[in-house]
N, C-alpha and C positions, 0 to 999 in steps of 0.2 A: 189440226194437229192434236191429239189427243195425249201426249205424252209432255203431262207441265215442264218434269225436269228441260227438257228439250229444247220447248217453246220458249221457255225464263233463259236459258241458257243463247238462245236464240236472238233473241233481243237482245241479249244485252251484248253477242258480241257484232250484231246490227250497228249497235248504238255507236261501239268502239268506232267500227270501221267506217262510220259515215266523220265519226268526232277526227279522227287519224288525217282521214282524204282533207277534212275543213284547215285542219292545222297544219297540212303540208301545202295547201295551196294559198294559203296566210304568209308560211313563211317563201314559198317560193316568190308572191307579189312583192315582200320586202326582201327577195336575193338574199334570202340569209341559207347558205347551203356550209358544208366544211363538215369536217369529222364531228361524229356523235349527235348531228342534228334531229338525224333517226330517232338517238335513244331519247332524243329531248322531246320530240312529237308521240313518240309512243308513250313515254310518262305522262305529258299533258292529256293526251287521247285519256289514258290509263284512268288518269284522276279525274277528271271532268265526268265519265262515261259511269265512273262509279257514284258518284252525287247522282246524277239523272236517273241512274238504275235505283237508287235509292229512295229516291224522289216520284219516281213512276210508275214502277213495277212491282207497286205494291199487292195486286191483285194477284198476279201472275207467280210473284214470290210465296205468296200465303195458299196459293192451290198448289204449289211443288212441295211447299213443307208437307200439309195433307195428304198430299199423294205418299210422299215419303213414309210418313205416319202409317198409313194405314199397311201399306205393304211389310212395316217392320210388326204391326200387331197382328197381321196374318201370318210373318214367318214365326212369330212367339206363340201363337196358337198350334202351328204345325210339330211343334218342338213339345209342346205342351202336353198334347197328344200324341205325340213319340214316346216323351218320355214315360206316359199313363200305361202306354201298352207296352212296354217294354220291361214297368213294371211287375204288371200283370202277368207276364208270359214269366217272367225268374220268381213272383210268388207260385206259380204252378208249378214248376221246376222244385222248387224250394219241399212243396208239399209230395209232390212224385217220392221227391228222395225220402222222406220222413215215414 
């Protein structure tokens, strides 16, 4: 996979989904079922999944920020260079008219 955001994003919703199955088959061995037990297994998923992302995907996190990085200094170079020749073309305007 070459696309960090992806891959980081990937894992960690791996991570949820494997944390989710663990705490549903936790509480189903203690017959704890009834309204909102969902929203209680997905918050625990939620919170646990985010510690272990935090704790492990350290690598994976730090090549998505760089990926990120560097595609926002290629669109500020593109801009940059817009803006240069954009310039340039209304200083020659500027001078036609003069």
């Amino acid at each position: 996979m070459s696309n960090p955001a992806l891959r980081y994003s990937l894992y960690r919703l791996g991570i949820f989904a494997a944390l989710f199955a663990v705490v549903m088959v936790v509480f189903g061995l203690f017959d704890l079922n009834g309204r909102g037990i969902i929203f209680l297994a997905i918050g625990i998923a939620a919170a646990v999944s985010a510690v272990i992302s935090y704790k492990f995907l350290n690598a994976q996190r730090d090549a998505m920020s760089e990926a990120l990085y560097n595609r926002v200094q290629r669109a500020k170079e593109r801009i940059a260079e817009d803006n240069r020749a954009e310039d340039a073309s209304a200083a020659a305007i500027v001078r036609e008219a003069s």
